[in-house]
MARPA-648334 format. One record per residue (C-alpha): x, y, z. Coordinates in steps of 0.2 Angstrom, whole numbers, padded with zeros to 4 digits, always signed. Layout:
// MARPA-648334
XYZ ...
This chain:
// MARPA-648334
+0000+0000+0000 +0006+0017-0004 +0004+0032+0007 +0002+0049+0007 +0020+0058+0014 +0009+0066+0029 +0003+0050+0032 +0022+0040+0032 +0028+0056+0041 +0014+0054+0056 +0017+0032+0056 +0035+0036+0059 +0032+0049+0072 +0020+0037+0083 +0034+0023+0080 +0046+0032+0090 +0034+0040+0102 +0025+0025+0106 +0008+0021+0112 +0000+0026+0131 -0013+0011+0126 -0031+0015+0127 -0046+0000+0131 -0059+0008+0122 -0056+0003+0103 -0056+0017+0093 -0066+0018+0075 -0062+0028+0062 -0075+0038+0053 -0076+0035+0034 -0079+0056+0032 -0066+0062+0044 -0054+0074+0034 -0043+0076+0048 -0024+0063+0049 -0024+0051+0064 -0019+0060+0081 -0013+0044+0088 -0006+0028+0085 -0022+0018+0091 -0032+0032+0078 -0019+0025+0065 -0025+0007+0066 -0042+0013+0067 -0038+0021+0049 -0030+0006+0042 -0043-0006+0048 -0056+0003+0040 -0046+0003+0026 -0043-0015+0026 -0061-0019+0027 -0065-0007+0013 -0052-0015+0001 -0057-0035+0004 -0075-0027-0001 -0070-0018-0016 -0056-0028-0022 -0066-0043-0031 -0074-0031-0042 -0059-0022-0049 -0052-0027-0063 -0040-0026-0076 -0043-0023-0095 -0033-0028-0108 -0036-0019-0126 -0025-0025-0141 -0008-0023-0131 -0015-0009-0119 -0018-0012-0104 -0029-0001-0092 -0040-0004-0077 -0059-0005-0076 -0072-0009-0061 -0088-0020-0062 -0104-0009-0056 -0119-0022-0062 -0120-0040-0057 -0122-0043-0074 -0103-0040-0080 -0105-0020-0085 -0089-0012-0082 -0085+0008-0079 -0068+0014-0086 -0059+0027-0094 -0063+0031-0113 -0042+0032-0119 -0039+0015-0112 -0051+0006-0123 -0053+0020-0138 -0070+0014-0146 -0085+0005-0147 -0087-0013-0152 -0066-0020-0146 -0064-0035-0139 -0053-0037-0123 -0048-0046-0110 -0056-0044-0093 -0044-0050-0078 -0050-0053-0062 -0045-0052-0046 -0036-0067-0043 -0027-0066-0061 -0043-0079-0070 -0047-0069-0086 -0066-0069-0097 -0069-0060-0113 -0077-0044-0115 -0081-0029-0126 -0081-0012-0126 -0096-0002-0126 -0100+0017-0128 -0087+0030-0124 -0088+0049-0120 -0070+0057-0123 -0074+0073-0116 -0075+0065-0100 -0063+0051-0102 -0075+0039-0098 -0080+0021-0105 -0089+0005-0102 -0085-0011-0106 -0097-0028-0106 -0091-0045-0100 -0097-0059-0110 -0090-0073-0103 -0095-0084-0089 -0088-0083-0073 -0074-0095-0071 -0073-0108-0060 -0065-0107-0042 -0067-0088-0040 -0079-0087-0026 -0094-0073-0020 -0111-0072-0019 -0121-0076-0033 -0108-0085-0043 -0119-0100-0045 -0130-0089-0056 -0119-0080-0063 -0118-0064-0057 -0102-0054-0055 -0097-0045-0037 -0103-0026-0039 -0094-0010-0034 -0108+0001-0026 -0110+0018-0033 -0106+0033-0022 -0110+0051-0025 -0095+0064-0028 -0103+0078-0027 -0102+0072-0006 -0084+0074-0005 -0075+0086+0004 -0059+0092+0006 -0046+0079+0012 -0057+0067+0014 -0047+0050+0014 -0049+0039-0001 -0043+0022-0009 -0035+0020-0026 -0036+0002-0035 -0029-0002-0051 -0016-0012-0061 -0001-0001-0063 +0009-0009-0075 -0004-0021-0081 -0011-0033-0072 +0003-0047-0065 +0000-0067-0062 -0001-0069-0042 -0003-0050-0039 -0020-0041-0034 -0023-0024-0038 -0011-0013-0029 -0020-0001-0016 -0016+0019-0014 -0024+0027+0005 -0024+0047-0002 -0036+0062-0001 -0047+0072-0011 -0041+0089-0015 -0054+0097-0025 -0064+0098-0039 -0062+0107-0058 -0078+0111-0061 -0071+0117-0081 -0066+0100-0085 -0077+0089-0071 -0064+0082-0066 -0060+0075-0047 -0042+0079-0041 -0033+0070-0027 -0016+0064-0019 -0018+0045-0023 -0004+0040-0032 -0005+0034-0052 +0005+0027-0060 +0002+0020-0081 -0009+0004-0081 -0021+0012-0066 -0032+0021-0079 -0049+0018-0077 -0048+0009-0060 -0059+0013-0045 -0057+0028-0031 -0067+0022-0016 -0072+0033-0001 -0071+0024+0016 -0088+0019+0017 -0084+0006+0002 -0093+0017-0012 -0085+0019-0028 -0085+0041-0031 -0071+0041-0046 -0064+0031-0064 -0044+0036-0064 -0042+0046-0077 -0027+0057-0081 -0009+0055-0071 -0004+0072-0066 +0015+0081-0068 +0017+0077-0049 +0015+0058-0040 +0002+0068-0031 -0009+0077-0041 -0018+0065-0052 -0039+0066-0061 -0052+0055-0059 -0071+0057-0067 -0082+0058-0055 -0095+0042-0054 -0108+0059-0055 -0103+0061-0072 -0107+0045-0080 -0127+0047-0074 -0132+0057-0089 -0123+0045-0101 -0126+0030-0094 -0138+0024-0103 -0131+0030-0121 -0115+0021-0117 -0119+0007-0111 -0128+0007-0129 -0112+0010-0138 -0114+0028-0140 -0098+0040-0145 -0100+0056-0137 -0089+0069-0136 -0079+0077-0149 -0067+0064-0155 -0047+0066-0149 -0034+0075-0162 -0025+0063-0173 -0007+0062-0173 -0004+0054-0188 +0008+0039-0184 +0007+0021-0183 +0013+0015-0167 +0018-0005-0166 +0006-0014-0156 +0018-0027-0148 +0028-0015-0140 +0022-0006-0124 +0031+0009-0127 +0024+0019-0140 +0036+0017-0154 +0033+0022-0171 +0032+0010-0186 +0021+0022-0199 +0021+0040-0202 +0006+0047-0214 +0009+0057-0226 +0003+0075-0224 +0001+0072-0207 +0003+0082-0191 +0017+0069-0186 +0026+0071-0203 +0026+0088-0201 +0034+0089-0184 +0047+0076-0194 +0041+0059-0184 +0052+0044-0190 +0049+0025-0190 +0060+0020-0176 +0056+0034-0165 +0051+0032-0149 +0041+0044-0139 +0046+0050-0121 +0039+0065-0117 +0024+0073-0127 +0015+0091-0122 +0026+0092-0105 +0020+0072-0100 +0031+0059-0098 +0024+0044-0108 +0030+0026-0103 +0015+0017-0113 +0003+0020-0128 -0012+0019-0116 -0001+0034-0107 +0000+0045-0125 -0020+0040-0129 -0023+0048-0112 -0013+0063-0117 -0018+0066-0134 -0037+0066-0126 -0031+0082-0118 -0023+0090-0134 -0033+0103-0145 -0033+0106-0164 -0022+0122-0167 -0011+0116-0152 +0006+0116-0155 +0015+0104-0141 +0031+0100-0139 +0037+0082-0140 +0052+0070-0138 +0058+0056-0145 +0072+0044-0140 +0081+0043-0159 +0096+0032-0162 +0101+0032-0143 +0095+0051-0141 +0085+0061-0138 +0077+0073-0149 +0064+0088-0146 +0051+0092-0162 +0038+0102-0164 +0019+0098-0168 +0006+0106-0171 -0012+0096-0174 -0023+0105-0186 -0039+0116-0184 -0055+0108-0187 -0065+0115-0203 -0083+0124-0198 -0093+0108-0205 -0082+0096-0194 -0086+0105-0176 
């Protein structure tokens, strides 16, 4: 589990101060926005958070889309899936659902809303055998119960799921404690310390009462500063995407084929005419950094290119024969019938 520096800084503090004991057991309240005062306020804090995370943890998932990988949680006993719209691009894509315990069933991707970053995806195989909870035996799936963000206030404690990395064989989805900072109303997005990291896009943000507020969306410059839709704005599109609907204006193209077998984003195509060509992208290239963001993965330049804006002109680097090299591109105004 990964925690918030205040909260390593106050563990080691009670570690040398030690504890006067108490006999009352101490609970922790799931709205408190305050950090533990003492060491028994401390276990309080992570006994909550255990007890949240053995309730939530069978229903996240991974996700895993051509050679993306991304994160996803199950919100209907029927196998509907919330996640973000960059990790599985469009409608109608088959993928890979992994499960908890590392068992894996088929799916496919539903409708997605890139303005918001947000996407659903549809399991359509069975539940495997030997992964156990209620209603298995008629096939029902565990369910992540929906929360309201709108509730959250400032500091609140939250939990962060996801598979950073991908999802790993003997490995459940890694947990981050952290706390909400605020919310941009512009771009309806939730902002908080929980740390991302590339693979954790789409995953779950839980508050301590077990209720899922927030879909991971965007990583931010710092370890601690990172986005997440909030589970208030997929009501008004629910039913559109779990139709298939594309909503949203779609993302700028950048004009490159990236090879799909490897994870970093390496390209293999340049189109002609293109906004890569014209920044002078090469086959070989690999891209590193693009519009200020470090970019590890092609699910990480997906993310980023959502952000992007035609006119824009970002700065990008590519790691060329051994170096790196710094272009320039600039993606293309759309024409008045295209908006």
């Amino acid at each position: 589990m990964l925690l918030s520096r205040r909260l390593r800084l106050a563990l080691a503090s009670f570690a040398l101060a030690g504890s006067p004991g108490s006999a009352a057991e101490v609970r922790w309240d799931p709205l408190r926005s305050s950090s533990p005062d003492t060491v028994e306020e401390l276990r309080a804090l992570e006994k909550k958070v255990k007890a949240v995370t053995e309730k939530v943890m069978p229903c996240t998932v991974g996700l895993l889309v051509g050679q993306g990988a991304g994160s996803g949680v199950i919100v209907t006993d029927a196998g509907l899936v919330l996640t973000a719209a960059h990790v599985i691009g469009k409608p109608g894509e088959t993928c890979v659902v992994v499960l908890s315990d590392g068992k894996r069933v088929d799916g496919v991707s539903l409708g997605v809303n890139s303005k918001l970053d947000s996407g659903m995806v549809q399991i359509t195989g069975k539940p495997p055998e030997g992964f156990k909870w209620p209603g298995v035996a008629a096939g029902k799936w565990p369910v992540a119960e929906l929360g309201t963000s709108a509730d959250l206030k400032k500091n609140q404690w939250l939990i962060s799921l996801g598979h950073h990395g991908g999802p790993r064989m003997g490995r459940t989805p890694p947990l981050r404690l952290g706390r909400f900072d605020n919310f941009n109303k512009s771009d309806q997005t939730l902002r908080t310390d929980c740390t991302l990291v590339g693979g954790d896009s789409g995953g779950p943000l839980f508050d301590l009462n077990g209720k899922l507020v927030g879909i991971h969306s965007k990583i931010g410059i710092f370890l601690e500063y990172n986005m997440h839709v909030p589970i208030d704005a997929f009501r008004p599109d629910w039913d559109q995407l779990a139709e298939g609907a594309v909503l949203g204006k779609p993302p700028v193209e950048l004009g490159a084929t990236l090879d799909s077998k490897k994870i970093a984003p390496t390209v293999i195509e340049v189109i002609a005419d293109s906004p890569a060509a014209k920044a002078t992208l090469a086959e070989g290239d690999v891209i590193v950094k693009f519009a200020g963001n470090k970019v590890l993965t092609r699910t990480d330049l997906k993310a980023i290119l959502m952000e992007c804006q035609p006119g824009q002109t970002v700065t990008v680097v590519v790691l060329r024969e051994d170096e790196n090299v710094t272009l320039k591109l600039t993606f293309p105004r759309r024409s008045a019938n295209k908006e």
